[in-house]
N, C-alpha and C positions, 0 to 999 in steps of 0.2 A: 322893310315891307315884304310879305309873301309872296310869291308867284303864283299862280295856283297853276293844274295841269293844262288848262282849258288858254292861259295865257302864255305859258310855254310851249304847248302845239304852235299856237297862232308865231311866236314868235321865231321859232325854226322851220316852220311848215309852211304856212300861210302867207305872211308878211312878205316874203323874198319874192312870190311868184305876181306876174303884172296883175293890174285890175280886172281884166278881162277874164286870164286864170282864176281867178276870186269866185267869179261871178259864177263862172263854169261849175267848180267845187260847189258853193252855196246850193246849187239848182242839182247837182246829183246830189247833195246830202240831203234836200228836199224831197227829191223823188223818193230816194232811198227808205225817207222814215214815211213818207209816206204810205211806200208799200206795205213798209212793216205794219204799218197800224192796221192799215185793209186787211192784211193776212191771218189777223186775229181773231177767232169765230167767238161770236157770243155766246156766251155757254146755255147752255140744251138746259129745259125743265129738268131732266134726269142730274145734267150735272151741277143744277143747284142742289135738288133731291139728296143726292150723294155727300154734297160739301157738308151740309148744315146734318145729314144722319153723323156725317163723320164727328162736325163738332158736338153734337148730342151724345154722342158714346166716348168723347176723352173727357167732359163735363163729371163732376161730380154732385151727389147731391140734386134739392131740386131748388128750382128758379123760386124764391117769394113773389108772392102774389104783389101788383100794383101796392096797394094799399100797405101794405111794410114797408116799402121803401120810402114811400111817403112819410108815414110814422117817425123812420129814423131819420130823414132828413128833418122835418121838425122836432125830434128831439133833439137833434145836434143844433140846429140854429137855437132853441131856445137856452140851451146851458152853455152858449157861444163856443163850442165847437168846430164852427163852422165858418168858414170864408165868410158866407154872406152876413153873420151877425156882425162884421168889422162894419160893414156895409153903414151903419145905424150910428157908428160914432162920430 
């Protein structure tokens, strides 16, 4: 059976120290991520603005309209192509 990393911490780190120590660790690595999440600003109109010009300029090509994609997903389901025409047997 594997160990994984998270069980070999606990098992040279953790395990050895009393309950109490436990408890201590647990409540600062709560704080801790706590903080971290707080410390994270939501990103700004602009820097959505920015994200999605970004992905608009590595893009190739242009996006088909609704109405194609739909086309080829029923052409695909009707010439069983498609996951969902398994669906029907």
């Amino acid at each position: 059976m594997m160990v994984t990393a998270v069980e070999q911490l606990y098992q040279r780190h953790i395990q050895p120290i009393s309950a109490i120590q436990q408890l201590q660790l647990l409540a600062l690595i709560s704080q801790q991520l706590a903080m971290s999440q707080a410390a994270k600003p939501k990103p700004s109109r602009m820097d959505l603005k920015e994200f999605f010009q970004h992905c608009d300029s590595r893009e190739l090509g242009i996006e088909p309209e609704w109405q194609e994609h739909l086309a080829v997903i029923q052409q695909s389901k009707s010439t069983g192509q498609s996951w969902n025409s398994l669906e029907s047997l």
